[in-house]
N, C-alpha and C positions, 0 to 999 in steps of 0.2 A: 366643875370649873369648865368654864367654854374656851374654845379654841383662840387664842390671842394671834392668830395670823390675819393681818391685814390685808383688806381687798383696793388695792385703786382703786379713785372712781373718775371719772372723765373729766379734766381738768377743764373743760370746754363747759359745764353743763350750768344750763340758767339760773337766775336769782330764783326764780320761782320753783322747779324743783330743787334748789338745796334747801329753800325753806320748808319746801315739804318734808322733805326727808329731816329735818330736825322736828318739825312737830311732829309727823306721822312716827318718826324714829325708828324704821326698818332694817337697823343694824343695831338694837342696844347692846351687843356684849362688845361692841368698837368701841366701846369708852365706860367700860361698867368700872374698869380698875381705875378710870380718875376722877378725882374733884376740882367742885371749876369755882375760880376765886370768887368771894361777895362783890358787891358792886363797890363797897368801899376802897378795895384794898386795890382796884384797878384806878380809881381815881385818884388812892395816894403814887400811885406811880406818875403818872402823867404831874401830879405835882411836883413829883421828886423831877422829873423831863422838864420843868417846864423851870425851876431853881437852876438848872443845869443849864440851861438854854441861856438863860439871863446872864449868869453868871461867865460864862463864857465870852458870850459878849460887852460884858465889862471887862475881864480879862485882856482879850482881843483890843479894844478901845484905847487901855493905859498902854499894853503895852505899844500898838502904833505907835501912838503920841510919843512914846518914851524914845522911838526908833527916829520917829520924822514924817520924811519921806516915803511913807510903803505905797509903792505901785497899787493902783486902783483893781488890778486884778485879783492880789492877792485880799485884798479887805471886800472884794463882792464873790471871792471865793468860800470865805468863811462864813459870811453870813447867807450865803446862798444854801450851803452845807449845814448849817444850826437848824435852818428856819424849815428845807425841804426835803436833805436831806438825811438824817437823822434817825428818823424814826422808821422810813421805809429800808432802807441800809441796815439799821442795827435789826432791824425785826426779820428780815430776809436771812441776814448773815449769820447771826447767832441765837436767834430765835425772840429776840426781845432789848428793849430800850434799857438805860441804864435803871431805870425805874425799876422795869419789871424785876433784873435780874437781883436788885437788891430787897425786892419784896418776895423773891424767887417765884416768882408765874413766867409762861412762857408764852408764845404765839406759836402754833402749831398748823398744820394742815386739817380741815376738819375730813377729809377722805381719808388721812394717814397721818396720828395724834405725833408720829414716831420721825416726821419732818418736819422740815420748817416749811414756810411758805413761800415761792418764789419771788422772784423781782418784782415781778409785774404786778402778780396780787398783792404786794403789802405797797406800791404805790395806787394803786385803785383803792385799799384798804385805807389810808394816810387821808387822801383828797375827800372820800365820802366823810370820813371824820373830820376831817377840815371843816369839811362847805357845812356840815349840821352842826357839827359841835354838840355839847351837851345831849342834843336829843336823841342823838344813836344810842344812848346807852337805855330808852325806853322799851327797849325788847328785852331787857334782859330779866326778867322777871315772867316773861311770858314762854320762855322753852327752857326747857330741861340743861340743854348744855350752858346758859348764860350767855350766849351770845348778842351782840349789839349788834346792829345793823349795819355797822361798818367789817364787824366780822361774817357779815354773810356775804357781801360786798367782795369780801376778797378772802372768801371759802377758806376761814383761818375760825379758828377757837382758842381762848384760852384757858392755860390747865392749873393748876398749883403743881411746881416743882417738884419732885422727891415728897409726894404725899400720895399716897394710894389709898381706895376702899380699901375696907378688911371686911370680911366675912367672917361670921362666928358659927359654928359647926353646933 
């Protein structure tokens, strides 16, 4: 069994070497004890985000109407919060969207599986997924950990919850 103590790694350090360091993989036993979800089940999340999104907004809509008069601040409060902030917020705070947590995957640090990702990185993470859409998830089939291009973007991986390798003796 190897050493399961984590090393920082410099939260500064460029796209091009964290890419490295996921293809080269100079740390394998930093993530030997996890599995990292199929590309399916990260898509059913963002569906399950994205029912929730709508939905809200409909929610949001009736009830206005039902009130009146609601101040123009509080109706571009909400939909400023659905549409932006959302996904950077819930994936900083708690590790993952309501998506993820119902499909139990997480967003993690990839220097430290055992954090979450800051502020900043999961809005730089949010925006590159934005502006590509669909096509960040075209890495993930080409490294080991499954990461999308929006997760190297904002030096995060995700993992499956409460599932670990097992090793057989």
């Amino acid at each position: 069994m190897t050493d399961t103590s984590y090393q920082e790694i410099d939260e500064n350090q460029d796209f091009e070497s964290t890419l490295t360091n996921d293809i080269v993989d100079d740390r394998p036993d930093l993530f030997e004890k996890y599995l990292f979800p199929p590309l399916i089940k990260r898509v059913q999340a963002i569906i399950i985000d994205i029912v929730i999104i709508i939905t809200v907004f409909f929610a949001a809509t009736y009830i206005f109407n039902l009130i009146g008069d609601v101040p123009t601040w509080i109706r571009t409060f909400v939909f400023v919060f659905m549409l932006f902030l959302y996904d950077p917020l819930l994936i900083s705070l708690t590790g993952g969207t309501i998506g993820h947590h119902m499909l139990e995957i997480k967003v993690c640090r990839v220097s430290n599986p055992e954090k979450k990702i800051s502020i900043p990185d999961a809005f730089f993470r949010f925006i590159i997924k934005s502006l590509i859409g669909w096509l960040s998830f075209l890495t993930i089939s080409f490294n080991n950990k499954k990461r999308a291009i929006h997760d190297f973007a904002g030096s995060s991986v995700v993992i499956s919850k409460g599932q670990v390798k097992t090793t057989c003796a």
